[in-house]
mmJSON file of the N, C-alpha and C atoms, coordinates in Angstrom:
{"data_MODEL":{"atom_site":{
"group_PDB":["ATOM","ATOM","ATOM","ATOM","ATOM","ATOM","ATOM","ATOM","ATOM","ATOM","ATOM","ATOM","ATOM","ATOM","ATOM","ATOM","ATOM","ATOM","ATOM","ATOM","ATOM","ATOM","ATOM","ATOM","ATOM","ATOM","ATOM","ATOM","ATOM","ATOM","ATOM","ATOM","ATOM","ATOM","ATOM","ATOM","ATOM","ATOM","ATOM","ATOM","ATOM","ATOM","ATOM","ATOM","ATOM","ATOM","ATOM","ATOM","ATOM","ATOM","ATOM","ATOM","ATOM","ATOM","ATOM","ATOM","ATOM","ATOM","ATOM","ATOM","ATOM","ATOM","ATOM","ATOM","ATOM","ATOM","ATOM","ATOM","ATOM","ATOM","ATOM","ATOM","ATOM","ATOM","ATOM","ATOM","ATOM","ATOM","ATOM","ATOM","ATOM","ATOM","ATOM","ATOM","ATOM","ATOM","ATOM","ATOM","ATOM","ATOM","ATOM","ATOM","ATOM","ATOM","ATOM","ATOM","ATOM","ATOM","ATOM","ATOM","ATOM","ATOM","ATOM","ATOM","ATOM","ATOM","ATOM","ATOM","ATOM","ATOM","ATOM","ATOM","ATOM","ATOM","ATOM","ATOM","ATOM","ATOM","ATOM","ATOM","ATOM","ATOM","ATOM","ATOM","ATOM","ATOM","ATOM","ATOM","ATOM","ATOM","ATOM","ATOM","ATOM","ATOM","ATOM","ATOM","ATOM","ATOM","ATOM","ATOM","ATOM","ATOM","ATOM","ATOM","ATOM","ATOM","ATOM","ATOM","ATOM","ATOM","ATOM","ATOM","ATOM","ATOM","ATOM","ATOM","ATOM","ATOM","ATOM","ATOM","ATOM","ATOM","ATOM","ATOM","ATOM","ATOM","ATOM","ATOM","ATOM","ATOM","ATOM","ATOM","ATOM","ATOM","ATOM","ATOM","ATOM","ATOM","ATOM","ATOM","ATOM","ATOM","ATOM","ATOM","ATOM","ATOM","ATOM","ATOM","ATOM","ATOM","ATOM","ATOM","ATOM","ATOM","ATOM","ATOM","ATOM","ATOM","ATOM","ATOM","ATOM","ATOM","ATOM","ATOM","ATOM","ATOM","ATOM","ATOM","ATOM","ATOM","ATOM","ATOM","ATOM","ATOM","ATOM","ATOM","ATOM","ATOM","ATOM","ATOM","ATOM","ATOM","ATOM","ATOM","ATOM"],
"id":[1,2,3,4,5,6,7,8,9,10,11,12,13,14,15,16,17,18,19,20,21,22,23,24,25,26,27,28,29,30,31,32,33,34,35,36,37,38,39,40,41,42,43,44,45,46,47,48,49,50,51,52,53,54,55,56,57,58,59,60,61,62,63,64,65,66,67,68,69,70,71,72,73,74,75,76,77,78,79,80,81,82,83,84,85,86,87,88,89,90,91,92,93,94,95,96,97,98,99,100,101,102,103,104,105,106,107,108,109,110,111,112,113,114,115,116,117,118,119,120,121,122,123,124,125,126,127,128,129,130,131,132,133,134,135,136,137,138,139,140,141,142,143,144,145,146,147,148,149,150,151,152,153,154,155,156,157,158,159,160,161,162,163,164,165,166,167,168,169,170,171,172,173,174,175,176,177,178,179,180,181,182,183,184,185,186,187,188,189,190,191,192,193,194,195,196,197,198,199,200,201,202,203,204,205,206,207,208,209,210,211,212,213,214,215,216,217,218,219,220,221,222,223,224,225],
"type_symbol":["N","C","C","N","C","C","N","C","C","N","C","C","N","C","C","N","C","C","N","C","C","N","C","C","N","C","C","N","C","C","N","C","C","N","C","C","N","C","C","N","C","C","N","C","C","N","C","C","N","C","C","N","C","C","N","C","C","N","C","C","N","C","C","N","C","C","N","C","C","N","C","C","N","C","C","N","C","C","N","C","C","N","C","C","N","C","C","N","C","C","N","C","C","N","C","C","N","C","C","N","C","C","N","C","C","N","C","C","N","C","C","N","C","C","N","C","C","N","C","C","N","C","C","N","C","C","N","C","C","N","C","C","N","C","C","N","C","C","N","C","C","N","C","C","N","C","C","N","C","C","N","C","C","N","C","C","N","C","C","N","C","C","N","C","C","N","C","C","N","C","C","N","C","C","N","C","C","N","C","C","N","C","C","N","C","C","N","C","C","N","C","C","N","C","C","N","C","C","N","C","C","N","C","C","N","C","C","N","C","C","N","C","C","N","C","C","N","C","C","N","C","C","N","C","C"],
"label_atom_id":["N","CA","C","N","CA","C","N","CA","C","N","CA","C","N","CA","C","N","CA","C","N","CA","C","N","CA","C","N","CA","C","N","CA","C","N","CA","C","N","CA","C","N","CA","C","N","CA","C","N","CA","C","N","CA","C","N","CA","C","N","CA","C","N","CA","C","N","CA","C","N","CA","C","N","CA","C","N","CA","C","N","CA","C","N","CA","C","N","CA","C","N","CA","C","N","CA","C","N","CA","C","N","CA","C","N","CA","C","N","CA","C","N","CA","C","N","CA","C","N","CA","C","N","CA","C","N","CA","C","N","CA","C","N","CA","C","N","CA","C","N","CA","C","N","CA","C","N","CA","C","N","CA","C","N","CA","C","N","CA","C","N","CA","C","N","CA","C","N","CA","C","N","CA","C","N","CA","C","N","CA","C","N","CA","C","N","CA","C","N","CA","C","N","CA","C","N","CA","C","N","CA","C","N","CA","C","N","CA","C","N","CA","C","N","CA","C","N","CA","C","N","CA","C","N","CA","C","N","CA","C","N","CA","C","N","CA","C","N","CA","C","N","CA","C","N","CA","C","N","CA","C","N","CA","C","N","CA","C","N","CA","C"],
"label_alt_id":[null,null,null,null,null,null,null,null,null,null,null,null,null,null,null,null,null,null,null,null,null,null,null,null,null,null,null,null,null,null,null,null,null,null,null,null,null,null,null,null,null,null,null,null,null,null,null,null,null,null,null,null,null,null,null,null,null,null,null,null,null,null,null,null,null,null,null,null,null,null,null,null,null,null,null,null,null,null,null,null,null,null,null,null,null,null,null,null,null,null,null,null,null,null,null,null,null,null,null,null,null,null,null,null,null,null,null,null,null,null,null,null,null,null,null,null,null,null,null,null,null,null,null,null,null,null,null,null,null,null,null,null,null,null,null,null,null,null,null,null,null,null,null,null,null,null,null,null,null,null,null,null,null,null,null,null,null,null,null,null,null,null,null,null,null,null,null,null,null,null,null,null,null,null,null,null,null,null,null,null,null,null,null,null,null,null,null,null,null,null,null,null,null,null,null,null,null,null,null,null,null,null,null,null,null,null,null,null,null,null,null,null,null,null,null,null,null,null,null,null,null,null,null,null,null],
"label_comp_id":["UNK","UNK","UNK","UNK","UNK","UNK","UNK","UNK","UNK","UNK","UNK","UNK","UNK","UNK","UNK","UNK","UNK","UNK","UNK","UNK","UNK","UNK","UNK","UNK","UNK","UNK","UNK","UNK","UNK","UNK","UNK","UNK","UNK","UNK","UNK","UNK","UNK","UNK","UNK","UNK","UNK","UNK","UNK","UNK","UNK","UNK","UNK","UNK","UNK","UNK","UNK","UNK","UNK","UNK","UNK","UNK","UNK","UNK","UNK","UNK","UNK","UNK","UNK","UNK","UNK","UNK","UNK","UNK","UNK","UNK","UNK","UNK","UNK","UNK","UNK","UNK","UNK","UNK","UNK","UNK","UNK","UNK","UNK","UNK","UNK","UNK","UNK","UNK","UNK","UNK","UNK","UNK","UNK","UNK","UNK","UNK","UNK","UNK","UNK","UNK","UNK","UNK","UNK","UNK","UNK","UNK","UNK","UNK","UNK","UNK","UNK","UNK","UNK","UNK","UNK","UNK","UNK","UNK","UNK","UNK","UNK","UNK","UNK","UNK","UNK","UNK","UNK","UNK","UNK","UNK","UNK","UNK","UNK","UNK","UNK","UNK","UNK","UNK","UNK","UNK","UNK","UNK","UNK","UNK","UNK","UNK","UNK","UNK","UNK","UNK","UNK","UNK","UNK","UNK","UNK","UNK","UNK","UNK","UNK","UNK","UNK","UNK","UNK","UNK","UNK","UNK","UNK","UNK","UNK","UNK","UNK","UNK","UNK","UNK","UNK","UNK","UNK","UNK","UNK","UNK","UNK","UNK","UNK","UNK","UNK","UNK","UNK","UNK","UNK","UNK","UNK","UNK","UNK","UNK","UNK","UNK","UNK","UNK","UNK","UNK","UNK","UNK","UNK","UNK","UNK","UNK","UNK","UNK","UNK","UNK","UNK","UNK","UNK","UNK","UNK","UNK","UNK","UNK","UNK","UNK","UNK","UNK","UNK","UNK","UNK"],
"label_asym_id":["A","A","A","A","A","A","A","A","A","A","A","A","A","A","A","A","A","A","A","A","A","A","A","A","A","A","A","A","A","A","A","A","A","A","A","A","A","A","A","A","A","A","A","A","A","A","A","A","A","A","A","A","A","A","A","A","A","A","A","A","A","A","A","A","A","A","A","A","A","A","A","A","A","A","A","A","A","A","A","A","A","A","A","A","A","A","A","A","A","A","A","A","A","A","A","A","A","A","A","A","A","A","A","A","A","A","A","A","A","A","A","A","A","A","A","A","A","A","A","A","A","A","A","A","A","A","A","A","A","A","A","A","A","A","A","A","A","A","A","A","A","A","A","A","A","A","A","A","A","A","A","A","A","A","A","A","A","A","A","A","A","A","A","A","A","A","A","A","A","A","A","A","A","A","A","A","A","A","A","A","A","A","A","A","A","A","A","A","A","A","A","A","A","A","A","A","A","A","A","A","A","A","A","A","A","A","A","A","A","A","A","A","A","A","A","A","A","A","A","A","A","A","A","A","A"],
"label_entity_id":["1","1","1","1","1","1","1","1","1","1","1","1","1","1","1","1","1","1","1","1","1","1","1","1","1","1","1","1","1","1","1","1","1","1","1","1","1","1","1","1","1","1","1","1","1","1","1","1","1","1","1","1","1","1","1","1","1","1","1","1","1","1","1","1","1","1","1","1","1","1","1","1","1","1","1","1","1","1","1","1","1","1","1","1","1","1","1","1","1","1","1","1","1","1","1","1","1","1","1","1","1","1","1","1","1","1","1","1","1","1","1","1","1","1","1","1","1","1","1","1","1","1","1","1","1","1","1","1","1","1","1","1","1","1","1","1","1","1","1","1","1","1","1","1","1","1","1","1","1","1","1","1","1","1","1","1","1","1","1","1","1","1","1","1","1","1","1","1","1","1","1","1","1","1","1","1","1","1","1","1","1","1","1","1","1","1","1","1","1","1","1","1","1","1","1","1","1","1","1","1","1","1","1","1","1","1","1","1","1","1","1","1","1","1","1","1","1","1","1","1","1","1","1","1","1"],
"label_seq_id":[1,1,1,2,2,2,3,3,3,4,4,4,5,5,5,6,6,6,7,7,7,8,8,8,9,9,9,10,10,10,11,11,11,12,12,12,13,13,13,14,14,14,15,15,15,16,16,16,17,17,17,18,18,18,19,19,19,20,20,20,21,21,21,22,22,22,23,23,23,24,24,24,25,25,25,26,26,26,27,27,27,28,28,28,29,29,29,30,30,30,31,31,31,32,32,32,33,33,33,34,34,34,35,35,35,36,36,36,37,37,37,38,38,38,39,39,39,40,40,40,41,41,41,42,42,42,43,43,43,44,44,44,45,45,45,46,46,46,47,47,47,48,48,48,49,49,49,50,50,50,51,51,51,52,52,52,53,53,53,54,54,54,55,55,55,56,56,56,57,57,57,58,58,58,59,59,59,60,60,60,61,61,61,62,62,62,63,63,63,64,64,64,65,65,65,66,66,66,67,67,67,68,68,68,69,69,69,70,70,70,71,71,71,72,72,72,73,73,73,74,74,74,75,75,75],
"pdbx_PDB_ins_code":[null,null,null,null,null,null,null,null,null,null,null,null,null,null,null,null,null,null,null,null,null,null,null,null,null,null,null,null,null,null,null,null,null,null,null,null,null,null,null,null,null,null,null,null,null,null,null,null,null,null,null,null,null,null,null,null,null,null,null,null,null,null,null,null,null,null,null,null,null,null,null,null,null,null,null,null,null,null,null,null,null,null,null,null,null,null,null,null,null,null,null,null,null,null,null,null,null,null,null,null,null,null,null,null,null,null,null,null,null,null,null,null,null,null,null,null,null,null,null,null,null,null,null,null,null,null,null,null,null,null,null,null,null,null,null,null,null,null,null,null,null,null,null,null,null,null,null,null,null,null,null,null,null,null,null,null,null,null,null,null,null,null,null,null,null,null,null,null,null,null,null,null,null,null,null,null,null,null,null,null,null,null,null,null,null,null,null,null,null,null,null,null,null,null,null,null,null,null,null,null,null,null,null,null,null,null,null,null,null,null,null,null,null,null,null,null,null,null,null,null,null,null,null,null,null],
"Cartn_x":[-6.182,-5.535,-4.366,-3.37,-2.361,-1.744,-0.793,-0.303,-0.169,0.477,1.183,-0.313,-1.389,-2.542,-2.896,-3.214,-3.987,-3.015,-2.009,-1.284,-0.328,0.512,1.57,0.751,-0.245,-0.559,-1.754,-2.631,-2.925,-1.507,-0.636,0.335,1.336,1.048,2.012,0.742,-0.522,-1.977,-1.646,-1.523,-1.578,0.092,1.072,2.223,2.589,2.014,2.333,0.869,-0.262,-1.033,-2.108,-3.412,-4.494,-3.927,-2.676,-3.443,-2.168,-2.335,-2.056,-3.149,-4.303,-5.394,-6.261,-5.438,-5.385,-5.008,-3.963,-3.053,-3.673,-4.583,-5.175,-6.511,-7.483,-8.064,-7.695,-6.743,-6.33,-6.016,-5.475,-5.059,-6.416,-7.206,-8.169,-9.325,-9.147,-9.906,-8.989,-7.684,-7.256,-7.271,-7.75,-7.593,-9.099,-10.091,-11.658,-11.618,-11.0,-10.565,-10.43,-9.046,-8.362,-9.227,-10.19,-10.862,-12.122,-12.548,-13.894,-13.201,-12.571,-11.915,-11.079,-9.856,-8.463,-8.081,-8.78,-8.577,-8.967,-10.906,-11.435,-10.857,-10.255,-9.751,-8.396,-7.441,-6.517,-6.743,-7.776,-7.997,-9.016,-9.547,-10.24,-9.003,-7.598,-6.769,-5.789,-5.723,-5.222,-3.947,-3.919,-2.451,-2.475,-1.652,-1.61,-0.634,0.449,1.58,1.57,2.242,2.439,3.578,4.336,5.751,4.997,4.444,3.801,3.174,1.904,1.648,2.831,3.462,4.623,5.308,5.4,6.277,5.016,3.899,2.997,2.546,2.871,2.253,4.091,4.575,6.006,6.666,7.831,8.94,9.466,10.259,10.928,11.392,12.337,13.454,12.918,11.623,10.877,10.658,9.738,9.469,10.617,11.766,13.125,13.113,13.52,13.697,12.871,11.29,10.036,10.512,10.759,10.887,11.902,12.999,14.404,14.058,13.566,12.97,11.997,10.887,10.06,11.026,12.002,12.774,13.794,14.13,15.034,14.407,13.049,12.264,11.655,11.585,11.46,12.27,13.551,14.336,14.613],
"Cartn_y":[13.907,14.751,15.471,15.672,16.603,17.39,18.217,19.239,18.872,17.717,16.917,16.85,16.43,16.523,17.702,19.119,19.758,20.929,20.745,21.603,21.409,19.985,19.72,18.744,18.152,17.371,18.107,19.385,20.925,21.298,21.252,22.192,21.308,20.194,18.955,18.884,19.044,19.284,20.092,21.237,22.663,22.589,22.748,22.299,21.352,20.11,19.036,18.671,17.714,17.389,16.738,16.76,16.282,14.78,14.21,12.698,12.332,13.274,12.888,12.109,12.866,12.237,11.008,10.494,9.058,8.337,8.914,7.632,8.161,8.989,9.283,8.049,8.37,7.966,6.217,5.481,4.369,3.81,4.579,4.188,3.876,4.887,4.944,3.914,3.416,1.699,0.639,0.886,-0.509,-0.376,0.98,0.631,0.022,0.034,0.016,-2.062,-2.362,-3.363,-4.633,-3.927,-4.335,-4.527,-3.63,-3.43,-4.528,-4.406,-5.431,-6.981,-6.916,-8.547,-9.285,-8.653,-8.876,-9.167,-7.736,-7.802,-8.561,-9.197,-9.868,-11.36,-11.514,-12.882,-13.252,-11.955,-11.718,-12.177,-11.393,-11.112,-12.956,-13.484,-14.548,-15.736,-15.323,-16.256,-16.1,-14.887,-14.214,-13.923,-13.377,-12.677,-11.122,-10.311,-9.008,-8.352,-8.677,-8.04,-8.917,-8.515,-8.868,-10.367,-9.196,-10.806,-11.777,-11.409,-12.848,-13.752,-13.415,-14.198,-14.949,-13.959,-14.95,-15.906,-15.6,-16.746,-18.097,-18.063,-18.931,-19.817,-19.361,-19.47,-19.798,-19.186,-20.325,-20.461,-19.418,-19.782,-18.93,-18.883,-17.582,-16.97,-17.517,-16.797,-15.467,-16.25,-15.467,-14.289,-14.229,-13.03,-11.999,-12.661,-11.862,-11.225,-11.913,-10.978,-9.583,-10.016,-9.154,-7.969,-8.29,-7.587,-6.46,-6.806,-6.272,-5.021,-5.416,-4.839,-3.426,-4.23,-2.997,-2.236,-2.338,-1.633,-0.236,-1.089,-0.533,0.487,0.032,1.102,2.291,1.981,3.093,4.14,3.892,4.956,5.536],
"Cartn_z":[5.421,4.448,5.086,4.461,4.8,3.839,4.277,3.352,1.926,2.204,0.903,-0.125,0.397,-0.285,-1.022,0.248,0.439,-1.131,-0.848,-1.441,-2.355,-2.186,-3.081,-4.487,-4.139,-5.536,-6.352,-5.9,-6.7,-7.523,-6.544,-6.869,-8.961,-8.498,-9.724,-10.845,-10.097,-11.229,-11.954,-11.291,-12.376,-13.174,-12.105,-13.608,-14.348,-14.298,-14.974,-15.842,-15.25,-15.838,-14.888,-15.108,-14.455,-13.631,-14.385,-14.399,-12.676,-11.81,-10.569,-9.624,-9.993,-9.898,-10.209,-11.368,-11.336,-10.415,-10.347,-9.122,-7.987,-7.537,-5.803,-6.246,-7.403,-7.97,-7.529,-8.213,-7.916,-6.897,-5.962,-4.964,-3.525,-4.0,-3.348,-3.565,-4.904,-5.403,-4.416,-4.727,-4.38,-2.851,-1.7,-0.586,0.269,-1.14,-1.022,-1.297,-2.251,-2.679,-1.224,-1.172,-0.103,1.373,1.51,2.913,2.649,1.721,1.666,1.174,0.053,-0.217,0.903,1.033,1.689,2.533,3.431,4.81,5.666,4.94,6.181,5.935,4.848,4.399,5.497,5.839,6.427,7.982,8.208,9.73,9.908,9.107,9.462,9.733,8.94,9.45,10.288,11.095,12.144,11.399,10.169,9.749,9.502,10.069,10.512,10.167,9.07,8.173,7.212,6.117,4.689,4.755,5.316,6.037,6.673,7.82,8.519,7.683,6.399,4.919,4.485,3.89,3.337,4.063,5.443,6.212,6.174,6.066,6.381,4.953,4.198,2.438,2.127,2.17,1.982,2.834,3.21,4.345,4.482,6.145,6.789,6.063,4.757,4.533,3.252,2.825,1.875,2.747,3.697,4.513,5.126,5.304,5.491,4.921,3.395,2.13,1.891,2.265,2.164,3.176,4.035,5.516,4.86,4.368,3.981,2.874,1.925,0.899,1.198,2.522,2.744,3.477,4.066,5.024,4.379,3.227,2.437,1.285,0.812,0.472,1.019,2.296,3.114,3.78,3.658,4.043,2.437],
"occupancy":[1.0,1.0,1.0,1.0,1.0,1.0,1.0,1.0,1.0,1.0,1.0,1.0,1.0,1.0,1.0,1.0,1.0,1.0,1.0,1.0,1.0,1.0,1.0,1.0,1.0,1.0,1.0,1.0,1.0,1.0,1.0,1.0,1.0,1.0,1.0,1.0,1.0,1.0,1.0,1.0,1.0,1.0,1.0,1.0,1.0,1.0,1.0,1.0,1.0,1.0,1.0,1.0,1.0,1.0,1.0,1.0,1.0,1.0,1.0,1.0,1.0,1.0,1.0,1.0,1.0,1.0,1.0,1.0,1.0,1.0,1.0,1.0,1.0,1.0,1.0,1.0,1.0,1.0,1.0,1.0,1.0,1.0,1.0,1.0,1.0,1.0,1.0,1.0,1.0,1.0,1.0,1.0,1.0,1.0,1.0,1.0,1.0,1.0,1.0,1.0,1.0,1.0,1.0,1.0,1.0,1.0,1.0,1.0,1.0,1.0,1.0,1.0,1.0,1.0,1.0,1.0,1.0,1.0,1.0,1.0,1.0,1.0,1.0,1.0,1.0,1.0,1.0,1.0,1.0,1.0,1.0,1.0,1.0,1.0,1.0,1.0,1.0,1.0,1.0,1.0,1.0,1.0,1.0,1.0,1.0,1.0,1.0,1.0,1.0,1.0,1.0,1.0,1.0,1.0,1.0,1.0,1.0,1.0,1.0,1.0,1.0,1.0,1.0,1.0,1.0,1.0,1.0,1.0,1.0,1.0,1.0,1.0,1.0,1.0,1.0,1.0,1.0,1.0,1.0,1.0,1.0,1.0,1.0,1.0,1.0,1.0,1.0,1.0,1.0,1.0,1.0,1.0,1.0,1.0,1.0,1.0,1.0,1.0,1.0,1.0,1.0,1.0,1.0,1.0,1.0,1.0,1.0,1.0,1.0,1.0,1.0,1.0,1.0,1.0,1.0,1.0,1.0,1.0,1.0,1.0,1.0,1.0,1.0,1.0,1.0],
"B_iso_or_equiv":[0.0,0.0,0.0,0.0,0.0,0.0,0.0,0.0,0.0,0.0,0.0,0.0,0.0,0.0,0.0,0.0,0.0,0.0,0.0,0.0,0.0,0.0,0.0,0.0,0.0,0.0,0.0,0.0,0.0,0.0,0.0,0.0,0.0,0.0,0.0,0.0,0.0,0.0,0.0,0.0,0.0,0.0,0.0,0.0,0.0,0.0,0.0,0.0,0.0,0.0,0.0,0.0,0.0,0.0,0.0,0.0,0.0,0.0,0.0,0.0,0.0,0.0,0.0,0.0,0.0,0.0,0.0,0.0,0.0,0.0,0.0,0.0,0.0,0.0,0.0,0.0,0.0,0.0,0.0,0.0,0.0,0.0,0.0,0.0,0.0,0.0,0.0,0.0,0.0,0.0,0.0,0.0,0.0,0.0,0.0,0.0,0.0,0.0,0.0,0.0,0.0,0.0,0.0,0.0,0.0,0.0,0.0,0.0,0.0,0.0,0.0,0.0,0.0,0.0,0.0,0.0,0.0,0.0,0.0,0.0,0.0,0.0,0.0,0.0,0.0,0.0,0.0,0.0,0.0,0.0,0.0,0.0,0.0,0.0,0.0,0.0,0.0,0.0,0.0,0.0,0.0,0.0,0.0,0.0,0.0,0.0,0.0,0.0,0.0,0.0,0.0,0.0,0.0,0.0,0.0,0.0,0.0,0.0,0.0,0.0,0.0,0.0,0.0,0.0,0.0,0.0,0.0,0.0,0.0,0.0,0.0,0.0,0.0,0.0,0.0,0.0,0.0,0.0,0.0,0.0,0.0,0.0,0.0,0.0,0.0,0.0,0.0,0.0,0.0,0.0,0.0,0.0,0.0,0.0,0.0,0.0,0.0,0.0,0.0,0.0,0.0,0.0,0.0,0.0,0.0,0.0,0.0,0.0,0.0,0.0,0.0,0.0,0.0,0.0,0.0,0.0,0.0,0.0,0.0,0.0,0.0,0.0,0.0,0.0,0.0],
"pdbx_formal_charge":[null,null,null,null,null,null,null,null,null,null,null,null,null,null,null,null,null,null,null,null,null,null,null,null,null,null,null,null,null,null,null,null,null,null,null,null,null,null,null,null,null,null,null,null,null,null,null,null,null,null,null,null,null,null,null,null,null,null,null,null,null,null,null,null,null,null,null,null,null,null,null,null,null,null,null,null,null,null,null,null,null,null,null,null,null,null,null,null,null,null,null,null,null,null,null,null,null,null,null,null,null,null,null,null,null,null,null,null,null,null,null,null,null,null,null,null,null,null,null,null,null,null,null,null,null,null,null,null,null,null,null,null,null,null,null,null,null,null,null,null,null,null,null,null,null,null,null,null,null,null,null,null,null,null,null,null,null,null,null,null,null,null,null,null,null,null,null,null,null,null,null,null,null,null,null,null,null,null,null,null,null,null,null,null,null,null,null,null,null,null,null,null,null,null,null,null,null,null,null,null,null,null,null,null,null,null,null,null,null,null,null,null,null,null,null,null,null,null,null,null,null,null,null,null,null],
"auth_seq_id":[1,1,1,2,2,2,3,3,3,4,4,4,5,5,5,6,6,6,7,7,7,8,8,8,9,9,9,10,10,10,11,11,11,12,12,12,13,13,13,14,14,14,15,15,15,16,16,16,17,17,17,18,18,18,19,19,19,20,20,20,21,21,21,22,22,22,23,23,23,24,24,24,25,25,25,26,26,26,27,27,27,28,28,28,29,29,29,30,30,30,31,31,31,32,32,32,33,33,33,34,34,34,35,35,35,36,36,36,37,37,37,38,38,38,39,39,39,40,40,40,41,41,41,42,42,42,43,43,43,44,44,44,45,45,45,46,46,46,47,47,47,48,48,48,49,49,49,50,50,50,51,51,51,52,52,52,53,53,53,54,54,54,55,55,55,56,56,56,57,57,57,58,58,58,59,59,59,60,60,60,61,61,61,62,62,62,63,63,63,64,64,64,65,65,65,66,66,66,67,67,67,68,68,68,69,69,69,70,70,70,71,71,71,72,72,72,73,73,73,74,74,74,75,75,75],
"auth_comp_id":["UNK","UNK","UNK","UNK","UNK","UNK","UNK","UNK","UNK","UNK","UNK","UNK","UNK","UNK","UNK","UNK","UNK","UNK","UNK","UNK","UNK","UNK","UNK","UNK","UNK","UNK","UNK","UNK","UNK","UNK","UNK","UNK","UNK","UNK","UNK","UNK","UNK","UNK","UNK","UNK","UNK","UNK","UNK","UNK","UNK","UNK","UNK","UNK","UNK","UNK","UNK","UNK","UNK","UNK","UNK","UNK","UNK","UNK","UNK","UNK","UNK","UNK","UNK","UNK","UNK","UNK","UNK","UNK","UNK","UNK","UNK","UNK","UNK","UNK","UNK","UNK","UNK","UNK","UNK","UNK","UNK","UNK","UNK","UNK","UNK","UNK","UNK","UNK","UNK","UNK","UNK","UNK","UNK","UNK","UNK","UNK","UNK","UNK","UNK","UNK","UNK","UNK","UNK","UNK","UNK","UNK","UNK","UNK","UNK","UNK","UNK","UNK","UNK","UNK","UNK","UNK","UNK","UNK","UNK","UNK","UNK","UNK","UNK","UNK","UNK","UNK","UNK","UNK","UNK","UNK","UNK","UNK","UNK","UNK","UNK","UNK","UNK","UNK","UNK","UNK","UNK","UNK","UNK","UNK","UNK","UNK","UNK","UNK","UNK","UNK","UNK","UNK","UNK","UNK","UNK","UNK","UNK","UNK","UNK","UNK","UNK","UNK","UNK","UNK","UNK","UNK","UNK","UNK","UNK","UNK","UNK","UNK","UNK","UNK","UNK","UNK","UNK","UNK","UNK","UNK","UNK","UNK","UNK","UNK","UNK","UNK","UNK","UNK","UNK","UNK","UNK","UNK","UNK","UNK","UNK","UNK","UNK","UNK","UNK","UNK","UNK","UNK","UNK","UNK","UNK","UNK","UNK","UNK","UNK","UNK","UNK","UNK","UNK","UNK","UNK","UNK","UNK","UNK","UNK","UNK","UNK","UNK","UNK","UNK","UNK"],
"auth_asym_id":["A","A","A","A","A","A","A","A","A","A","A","A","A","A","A","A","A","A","A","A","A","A","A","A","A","A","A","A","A","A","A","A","A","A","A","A","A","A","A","A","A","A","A","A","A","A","A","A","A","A","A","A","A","A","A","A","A","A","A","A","A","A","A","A","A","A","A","A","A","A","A","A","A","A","A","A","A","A","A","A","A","A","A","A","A","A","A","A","A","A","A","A","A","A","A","A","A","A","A","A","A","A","A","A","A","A","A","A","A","A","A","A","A","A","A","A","A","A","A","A","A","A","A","A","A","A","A","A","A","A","A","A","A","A","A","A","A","A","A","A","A","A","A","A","A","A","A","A","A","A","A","A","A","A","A","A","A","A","A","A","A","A","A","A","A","A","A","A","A","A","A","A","A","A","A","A","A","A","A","A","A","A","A","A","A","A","A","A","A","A","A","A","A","A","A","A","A","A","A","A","A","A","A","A","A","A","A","A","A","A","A","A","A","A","A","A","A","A","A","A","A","A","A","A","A"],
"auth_atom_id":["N","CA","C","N","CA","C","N","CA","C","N","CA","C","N","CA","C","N","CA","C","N","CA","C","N","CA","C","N","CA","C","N","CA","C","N","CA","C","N","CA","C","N","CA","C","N","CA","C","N","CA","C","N","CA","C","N","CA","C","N","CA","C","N","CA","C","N","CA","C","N","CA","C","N","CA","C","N","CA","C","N","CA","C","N","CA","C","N","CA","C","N","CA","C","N","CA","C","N","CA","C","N","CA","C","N","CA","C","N","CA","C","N","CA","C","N","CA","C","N","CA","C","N","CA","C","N","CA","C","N","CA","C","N","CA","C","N","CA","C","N","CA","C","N","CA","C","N","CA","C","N","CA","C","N","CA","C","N","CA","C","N","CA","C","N","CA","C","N","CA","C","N","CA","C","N","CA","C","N","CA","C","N","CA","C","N","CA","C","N","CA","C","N","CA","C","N","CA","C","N","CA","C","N","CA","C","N","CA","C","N","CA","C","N","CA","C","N","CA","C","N","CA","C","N","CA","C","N","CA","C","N","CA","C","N","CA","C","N","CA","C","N","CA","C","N","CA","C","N","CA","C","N","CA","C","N","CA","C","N","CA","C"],
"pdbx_PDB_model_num":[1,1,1,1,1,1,1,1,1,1,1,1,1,1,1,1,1,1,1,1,1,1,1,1,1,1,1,1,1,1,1,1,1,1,1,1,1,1,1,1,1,1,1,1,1,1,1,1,1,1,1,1,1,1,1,1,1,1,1,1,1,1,1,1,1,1,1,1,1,1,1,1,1,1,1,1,1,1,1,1,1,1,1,1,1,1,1,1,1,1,1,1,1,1,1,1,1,1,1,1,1,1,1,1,1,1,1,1,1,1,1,1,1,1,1,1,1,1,1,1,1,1,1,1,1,1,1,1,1,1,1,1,1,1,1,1,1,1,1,1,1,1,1,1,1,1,1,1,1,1,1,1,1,1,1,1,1,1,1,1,1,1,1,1,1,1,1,1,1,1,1,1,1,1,1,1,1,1,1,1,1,1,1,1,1,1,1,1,1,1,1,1,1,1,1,1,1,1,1,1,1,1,1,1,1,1,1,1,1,1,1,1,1,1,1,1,1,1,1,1,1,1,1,1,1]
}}}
C-alpha cells in the first residue's frame, strides 16, 4: 500500500463516488487471475515479458511496436 492508496483513492471516494473501488476491486481479480491461470502457463514456457510473447507467437516487429507503446505510455 502507499499513499496513493492510503489517502488519495478515500480521498476521490468521498468526492466523487464509491465506484473507485471497483476498479481496486477489479484489478485485484485480474491480478488473482493472472497468478493462478497465466503466469504458470508463462513461466512453463520460459517467457518473462509481454514483448518476449509476442516476439514468439508472431514476430519481432510486433513486439517493437508492443515495446514502443508500453514505453510511451509510461512517460
Amino acid at each position: 500500500l502507499s499513499t496513493e492508496h492510503l489517502i488519495g483513492l478515500n480521498g476521490d471516494a468521498f468526492n466523487h463516488t464509491v465506484a473507485v473501488m471497483a476498479w481496486e476491486t477489479t484489478a485485484a481479480l485480474a491480478m488473482v487471475l493472472t497468478a493462478l491461470y497465466f503466469l504458470p502457463r508463462y513461466l512453463k514456457r520460459g517467457l518473462t515479458t509481454i514483448p518476449q510473447f509476442l516476439a514468439e507467437r508472431f514476430d519481432a516487429t510486433t513486439a517493437t511496436i508492443a515495446t514502443l507503446l508500453f514505453l510511451f505510455s509510461y512517460v
